[in-house]
Phi, psi and omega in degrees: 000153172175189197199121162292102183262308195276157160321357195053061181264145193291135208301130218059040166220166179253128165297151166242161196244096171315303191275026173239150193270201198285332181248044194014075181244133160277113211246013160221149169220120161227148198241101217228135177250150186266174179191183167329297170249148176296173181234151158246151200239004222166063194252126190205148173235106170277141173241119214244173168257192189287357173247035173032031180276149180266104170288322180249193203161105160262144159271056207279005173281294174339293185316305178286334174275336166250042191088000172069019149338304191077020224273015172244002164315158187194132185270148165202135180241139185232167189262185193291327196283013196038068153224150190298147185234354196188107144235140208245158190228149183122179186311097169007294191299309175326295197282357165295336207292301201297349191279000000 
């Protein structure tokens, strides 16, 4: 098992972090087992605002074991102080419906 953040460079050369934006955030977590071919157990894409809070959460292992559904995605609404006022679990669209 294991989770990639860097490129694996070679000791003394600088790694580059592929799965990070310009303010260092992540902007994928995968979680990989290794097996024949390898697996992620553990895929998730977080989406952030200009205060660096995580608003959104995609779910893509889910996403692919249940039909390509999405029903495991997550919204989170915050106030002007960033403190969570709401989070909801479902389909992306669904929960835009709700807002």
């Amino acid at each position: 098992m294991y989770s990639r953040i860097h490129n694996g460079a070679a000791p003394g050369t600088v790694p580059t972090y592929s799965n990070w934006d310009r303010f260092n955030r992540p902007t994928k977590w995968t979680w990989t087992k290794v097996l024949g071919p390898d697996r992620d157990f553990f895929d998730e894409r977080p989406s952030w605002d200009e205060n660096s809070n995580v608003t959104a959460v995609q779910d893509y292992v889910h996403d692919a074991t249940v039909g390509g559904t999405r029903q495991f995605d997550r919204v989170y609404t915050l106030d002007d102080l960033d403190r969570l006022e709401r989070a909801q679990q479902g389909t992306r669209e669904l929960l835009r419906d709700l807002r």
